[in-house]
N, C-alpha and C positions, 0 to 999 in steps of 0.2 A: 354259493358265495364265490366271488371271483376277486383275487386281488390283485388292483389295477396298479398300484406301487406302495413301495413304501421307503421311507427315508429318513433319518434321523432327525429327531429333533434337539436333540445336544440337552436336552430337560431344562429347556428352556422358552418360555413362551414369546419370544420375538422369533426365534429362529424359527421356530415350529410355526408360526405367524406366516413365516416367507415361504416355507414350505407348502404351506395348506395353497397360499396365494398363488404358486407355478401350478399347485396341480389343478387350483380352479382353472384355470389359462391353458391347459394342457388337455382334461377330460371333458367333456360335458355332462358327462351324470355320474354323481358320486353320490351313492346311497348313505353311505357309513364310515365314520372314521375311527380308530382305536389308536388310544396315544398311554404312554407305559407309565405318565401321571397324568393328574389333572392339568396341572400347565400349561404343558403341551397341548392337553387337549380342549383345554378356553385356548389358547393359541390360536387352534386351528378352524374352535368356531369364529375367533373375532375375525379371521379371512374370511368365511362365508357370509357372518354378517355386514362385514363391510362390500363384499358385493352382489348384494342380495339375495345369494344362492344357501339362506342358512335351511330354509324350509324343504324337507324331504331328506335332510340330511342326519342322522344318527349319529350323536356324540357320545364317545364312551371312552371314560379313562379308569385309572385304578390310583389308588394309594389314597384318595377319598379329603385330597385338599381344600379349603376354602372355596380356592374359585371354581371347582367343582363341584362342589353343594351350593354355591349361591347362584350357579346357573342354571343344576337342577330345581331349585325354587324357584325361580324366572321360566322355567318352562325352555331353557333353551337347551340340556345337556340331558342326556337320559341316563345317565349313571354313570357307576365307578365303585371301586370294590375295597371294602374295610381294611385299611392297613394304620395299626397306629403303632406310632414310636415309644409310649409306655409299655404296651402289650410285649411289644418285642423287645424293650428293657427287662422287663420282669423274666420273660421266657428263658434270655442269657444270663441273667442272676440266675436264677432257680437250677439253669445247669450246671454254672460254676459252683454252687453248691452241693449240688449231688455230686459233685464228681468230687470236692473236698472228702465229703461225707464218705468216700467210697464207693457209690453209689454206680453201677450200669447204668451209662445214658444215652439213649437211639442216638445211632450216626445224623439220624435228620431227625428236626422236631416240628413239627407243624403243628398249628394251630388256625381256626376258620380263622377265614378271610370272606364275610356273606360277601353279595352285593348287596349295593344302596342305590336304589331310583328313585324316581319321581314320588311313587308308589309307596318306598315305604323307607323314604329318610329322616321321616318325624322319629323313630326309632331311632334313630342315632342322635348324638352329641353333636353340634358345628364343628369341625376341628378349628382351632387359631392354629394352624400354619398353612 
């Protein structure tokens, strides 16, 4: 893999929009894109879609929003990776708790975050945000 740039999208899907549009204008062949949400990363398919170059190109975001799942059910987004705002409210209660409690609690807490494709997002929930 080679990466041919990268640039902010400000987690914003117009910005991310203009950006995907200089680098269609810029490369001639872009394999793949990764954007650090879905936003960004329908952003930067609706640039490719808007100039015909969406085919051959690989969308993939994380944090697993709407228009991330409704493009992978369209066939146009090929993933993005389980991040929900419940999960990670509970995880922060649960520490503030144990730590009321007395309790030892790892410096970092992590918990899976799968992916979700085309493949296998019947398994998950739509998110509404």
């Amino acid at each position: 893999m080679t990466l041919v740039a990268s640039q902010p999208g400000n987690w914003n899907r117009e910005d991310s929009q203009r950006v995907m549009e200089a680098f269609l204008v810029q490369y001639d062949d872009i394999d793949g894109v990764y954007s650090g949400d879905d936003n960004m990363g329908v952003g930067a398919l609706n640039a490719a879609l808007a100039a015909g170059r969406a085919e051959g190109i690989t969308f993939v975001g994380a944090t697993n929003f709407a228009v991330g799942y409704d493009a992978m059910e369209r066939g146009e987004y090929w993933g993005s990776i389980y991040q929900s705002p419940v999960d990670d409210a509970e995880a922060a209660l649960q520490t503030a708790l144990d730590i009321l409690a007395g309790e030892d609690v790892p410096f970092l807490n992590y918990f899976d975050t799968p992916k979700i494709t085309q493949d296998n997002m019947g398994e998950f929930t739509r998110p509404v945000f």
